[in-house]
C-alpha positions, -999 to +999 in steps of 0.1 A: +179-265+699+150-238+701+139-221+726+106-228+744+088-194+757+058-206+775+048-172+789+030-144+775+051-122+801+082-135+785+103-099+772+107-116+739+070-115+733+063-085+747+089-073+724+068-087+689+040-071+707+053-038+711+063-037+673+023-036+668+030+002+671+049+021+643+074+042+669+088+004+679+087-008+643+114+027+631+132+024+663+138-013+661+144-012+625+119-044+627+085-051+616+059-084+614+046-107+594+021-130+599+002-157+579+021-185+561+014-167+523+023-133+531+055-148+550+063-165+517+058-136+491+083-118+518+110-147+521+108-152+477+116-111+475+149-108+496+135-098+527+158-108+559+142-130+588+154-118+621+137-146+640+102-170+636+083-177+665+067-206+657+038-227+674+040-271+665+003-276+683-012-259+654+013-260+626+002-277+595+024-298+566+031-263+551+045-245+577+061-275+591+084-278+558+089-241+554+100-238+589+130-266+579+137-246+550+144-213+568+181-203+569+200-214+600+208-174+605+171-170+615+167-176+653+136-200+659+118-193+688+091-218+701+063-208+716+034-227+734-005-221+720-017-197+745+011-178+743+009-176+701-023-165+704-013-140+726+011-126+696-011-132+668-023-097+656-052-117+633-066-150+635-039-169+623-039-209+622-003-212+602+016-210+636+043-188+624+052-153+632+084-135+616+102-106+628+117-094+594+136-063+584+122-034+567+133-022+533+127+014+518+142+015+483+147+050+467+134+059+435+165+056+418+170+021+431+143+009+410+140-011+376+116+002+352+106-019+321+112+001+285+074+016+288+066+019+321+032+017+344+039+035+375+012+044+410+017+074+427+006+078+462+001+109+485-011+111+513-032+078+514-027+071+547-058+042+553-038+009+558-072-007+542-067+011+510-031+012+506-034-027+506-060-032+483-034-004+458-009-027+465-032-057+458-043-045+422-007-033+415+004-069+418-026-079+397-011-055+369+024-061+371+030-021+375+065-013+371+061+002+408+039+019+438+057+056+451+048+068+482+050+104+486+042+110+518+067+101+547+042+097+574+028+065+554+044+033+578+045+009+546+049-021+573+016-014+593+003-047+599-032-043+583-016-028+550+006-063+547-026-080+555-052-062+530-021-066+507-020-104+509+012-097+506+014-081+476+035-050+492+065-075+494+059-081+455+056-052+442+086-024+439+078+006+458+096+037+471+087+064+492+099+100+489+090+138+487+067+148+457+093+169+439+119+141+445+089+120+425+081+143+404+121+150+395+122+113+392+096+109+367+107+138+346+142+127+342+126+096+328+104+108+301+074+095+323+041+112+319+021+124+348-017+114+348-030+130+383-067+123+388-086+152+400-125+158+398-114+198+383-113+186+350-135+183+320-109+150+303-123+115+308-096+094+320-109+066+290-102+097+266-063+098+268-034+079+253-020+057+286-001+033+262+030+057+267+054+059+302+029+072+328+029+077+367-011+078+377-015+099+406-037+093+434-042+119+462-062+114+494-103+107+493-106+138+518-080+168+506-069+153+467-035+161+455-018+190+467-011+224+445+027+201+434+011+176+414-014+198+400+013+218+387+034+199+372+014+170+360+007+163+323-023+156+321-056+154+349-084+130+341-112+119+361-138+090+358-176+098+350-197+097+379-234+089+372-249+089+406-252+114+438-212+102+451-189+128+435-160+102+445-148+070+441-126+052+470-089+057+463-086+018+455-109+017+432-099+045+413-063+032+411-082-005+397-100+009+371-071+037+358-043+010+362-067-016+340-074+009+317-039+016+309-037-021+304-068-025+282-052+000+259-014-014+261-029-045+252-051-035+215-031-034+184-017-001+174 
């Protein structure tokens, strides 16, 4: 039988509370998930359940039957409204809260289709825009999402939320840029950085071949690594005063292209 936590004071809760901060979320090797899709897309993809808190005053038929179909290996915790709502890091009417556990896959761990469409992060660090990446990488089946940058906590709650839960779909991996960059070289992949010091139009170059597209930071760019050893740098015409696009935006219309192009007849 479940367990009925009708306190906000109760250590369990403050314990989902405290993993609201990134220091709890490494030390406890825990992280979590709210909102009955983004709990889904994580359950479909492997990822372990430690426990669900879960709240029957506001479940609906959908949560209710996904709840049953949980594995017996995932504690249940019950919890009364005023103390959900209390744990609820959005406003969120599926009544279910999941600790789950982290994964961080190396680069080598993933599996890449015969002509590959690759992302390549550094340094984006806004949860906001890192979902929305993660959102259109989804959208165009890329092969996967790197993350160069170790500072990037891939399990920030607003990132799984502006993700939709796309970051449970999608592969990713995280590592150092010459580990990357090592990576993408032993596999014949093409890097396309985009940078505005360049006179190439991004629509101007082949992407029907392996490529990693590189996106740096909206304030600093890519550092002096990527410029170095990428293949080719290509930026997208700007027509008014902004000299800059948001990250996510950028990565939606280079990822599309690539598409567009995969797609005509050769």
């Amino acid at each position: 039988m479940a367990t009925v936590i009708t306190s906000t004071h109760n250590p369990r809760i403050k314990h989902v509370l405290q993993l609201s901060k990134s220091s709890s979320r490494k030390d406890e090797n825990l992280f979590v998930i709210e909102g009955l899709r983004e709990i889904k897309k994580a359950s479909a993809t492997g990822y372990h359940f430690e426990a669900v808190y879960y709240c029957p005053d506001i479940m609906n038929e959908e949560s209710l039957a996904f709840l049953s179909q949980l594995s017996p290996q995932t504690e249940r915790i019950e919890v009364i409204k005023h103390v959900y709502e209390r744990m609820a890091y959005r406003n969120n009417r599926d009544g279910l809260i999941i600790e789950a556990v982290p994964k961080y896959p190396e680069p080598e761990e993933l599996k890449l289709s015969e002509n590959p469409l690759i992302l390549v992060l550094e340094s984006v660090e806004k949860p906001g825009n890192l979902g929305a990446i993660f959102r259109t990488a989804d959208a165009a089946d890329v092969d996967a999402v790197l993350i160069c940058d170790s500072q990037t906590d891939i399990y920030n709650p607003n990132i799984i939320r502006s993700s939709l839960g796309c970051l449970f779909t999608t592969p990713f991996a995280i590592s150092t840029p010459s580990r990357i960059i090592e990576f993408l070289k032993e596999k014949g992949i093409l890097i396309i950085s985009a940078a505005l010091q360049t006179s190439m139009f991004y629509s101007d170059l082949d992407l029907r071949k392996p490529i990693a597209i590189v996106l740096g930071s909206e304030a600093e760019g890519l550092t002096e690594i990527w410029r170095t050893h990428s293949d080719f740098t290509v930026k997208i015409p700007m027509a008014g005063m902004a000299d800059s696009l948001n990250v996510s935006v950028t990565a939606g219309i280079l990822v599309f292209e690539a598409l567009r192009q995969r797609s005509l007849r050769k």
